[in-house]
N, C-alpha and C positions, 0 to 999 in steps of 0.2 A: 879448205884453203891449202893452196899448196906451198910448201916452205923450200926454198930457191937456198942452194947452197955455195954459189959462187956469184958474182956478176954476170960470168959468161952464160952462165944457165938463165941468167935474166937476162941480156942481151940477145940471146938466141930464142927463146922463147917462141914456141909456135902459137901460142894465145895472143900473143901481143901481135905477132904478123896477121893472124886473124882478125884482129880490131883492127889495125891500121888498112886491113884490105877493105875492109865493111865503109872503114870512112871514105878510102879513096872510090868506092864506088858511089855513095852518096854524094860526095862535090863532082865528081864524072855526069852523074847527072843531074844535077840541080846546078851547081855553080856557086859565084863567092854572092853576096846581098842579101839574102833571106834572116830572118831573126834566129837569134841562137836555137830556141824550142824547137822551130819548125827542123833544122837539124838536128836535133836532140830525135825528134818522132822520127823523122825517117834513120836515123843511124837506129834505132830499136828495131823498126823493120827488117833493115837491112843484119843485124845480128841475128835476129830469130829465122831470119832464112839459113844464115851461120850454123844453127844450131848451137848459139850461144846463149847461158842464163845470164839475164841481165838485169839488174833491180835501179831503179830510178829516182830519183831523191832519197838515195841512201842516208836514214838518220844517224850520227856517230852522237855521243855524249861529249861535251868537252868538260874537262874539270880543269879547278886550281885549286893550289891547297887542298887537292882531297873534297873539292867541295864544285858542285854543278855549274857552271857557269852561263850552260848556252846549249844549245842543236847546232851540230852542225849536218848540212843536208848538202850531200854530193851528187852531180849531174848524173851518171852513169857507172854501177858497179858489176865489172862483167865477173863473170862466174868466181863471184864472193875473193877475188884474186887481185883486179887490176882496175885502177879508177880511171874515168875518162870525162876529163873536164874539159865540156865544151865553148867554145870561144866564136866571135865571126864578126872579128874587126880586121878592119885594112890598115895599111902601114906596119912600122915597126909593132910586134906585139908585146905589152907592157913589162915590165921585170915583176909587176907584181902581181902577174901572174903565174910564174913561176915560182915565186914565193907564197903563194894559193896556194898551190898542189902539195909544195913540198910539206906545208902545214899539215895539208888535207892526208898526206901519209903517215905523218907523225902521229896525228891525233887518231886516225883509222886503223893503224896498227900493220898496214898493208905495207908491200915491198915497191910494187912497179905502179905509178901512173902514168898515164899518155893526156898532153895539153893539145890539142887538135883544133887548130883555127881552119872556119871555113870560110872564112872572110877574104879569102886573099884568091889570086888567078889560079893558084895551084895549092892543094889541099898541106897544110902545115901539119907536122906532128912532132911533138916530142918526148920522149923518152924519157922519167924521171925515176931515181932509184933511192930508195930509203936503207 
């Protein structure tokens, strides 16, 4: 895991420009309509052509009080570093899924996720930092 010492160092990040190339070549060629998974499979293609590790319903533990609550399992974990929560709805994309991810970093321990909607005419991504 790598430990990110500024923002700018996450902001600039060439991992994350690598994931967001991988998606925009997926909605390049498939487009917005198809169901979240089927984008899920192809962006996994499309990173291991990357030369990226990627693990796939990543499980985290959630606790309260010191005590297990739940699994939490996330779409896309690229090289044990940056979550990639897939989305592929039209329209405005919800607030709460941005408040997914930002959960999904807290409880994950991770710095940088990417919410990547392929629902829409042009491939959406965003940038979130913990």
């Amino acid at each position: 895991m790598v430990e990110y010492r500024s923002k700018e160092e996450i902001t600039n990040d060439p991992l994350t420009e690598k994931i967001i190339a991988a998606c925009f070549k997926v909605h390049t060629a498939l487009g917005p309509g198809l169901k979240e998974k089927m984008y899920e499979n192809a962006l996994k293609i499309a990173l291991d052509q990357a030369a990226l590790r990627h693990s796939a319903e990543k499980s985290y533990v959630v606790k309260f009080d010191n005590k297990r609550i739940g699994i939490l399992r996330i779409d896309l974990v690229v090289d044990d570093n940056v979550i990639v929560e897939i989305k592929a709805v039209s329209g405005i994309v919800p607030k709460i899924f941005e408040h997914q991810i930002l959960s999904y970093l807290k409880i994950s321990g991770l710095q940088i996720g990417l919410l990547v909607n392929f629902g829409e005419k042009s491939c959406q991504v965003r940038r979130f930092i913990n």
